[in-house]
N, C-alpha and C positions, 0 to 999 in steps of 0.2 A: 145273930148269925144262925143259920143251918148246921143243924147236928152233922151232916155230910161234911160241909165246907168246916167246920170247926176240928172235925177227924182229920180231914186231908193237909188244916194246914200243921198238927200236930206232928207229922210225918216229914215235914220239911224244917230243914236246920236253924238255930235261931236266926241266925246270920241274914236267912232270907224270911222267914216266917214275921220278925217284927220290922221290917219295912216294908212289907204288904200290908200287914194290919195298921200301918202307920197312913198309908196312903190310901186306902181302902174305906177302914172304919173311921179312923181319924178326921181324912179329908186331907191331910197332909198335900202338899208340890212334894217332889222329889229333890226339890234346894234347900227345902225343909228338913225333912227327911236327913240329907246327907250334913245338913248344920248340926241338929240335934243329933246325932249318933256320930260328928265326927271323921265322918268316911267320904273319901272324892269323889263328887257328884256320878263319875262315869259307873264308879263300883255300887253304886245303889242301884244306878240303870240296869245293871246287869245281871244284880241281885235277886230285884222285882222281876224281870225276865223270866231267869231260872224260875224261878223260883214259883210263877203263873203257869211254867211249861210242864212242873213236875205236878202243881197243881189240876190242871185240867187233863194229866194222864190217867193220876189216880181218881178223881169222881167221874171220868168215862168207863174207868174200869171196875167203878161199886155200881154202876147203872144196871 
């Protein structure tokens, strides 16, 4: 991973930071994702969402 992208996901809650890296680095589905951690597929959607949104605000704004 990118020192940048590694800072940024540092900054975001676990909640949302390990089902990005699950889906991301992993390869993970998100039905995946939501088996293994246990959480209703829609809350993982929502998760990765956020959680890509707070993402790509802050390495717009280390650029």
């Amino acid at each position: 991973m990118q020192t940048r992208t590694v800072s940024a996901l540092r900054i975001l809650p676990d909640e949302q930071a390990e089902p990005i890296v699950m889906a991301f680095y992993q390869g993970m589905t998100h039905t995946q994702i939501s088996e293994n951690l246990q959480v209703p597929l829609g809350t993982i959607k929502s998760r990765i969402r956020d959680g890509m949104k707070k993402l790509r605000e802050e390495l717009e704004a280390s650029r």
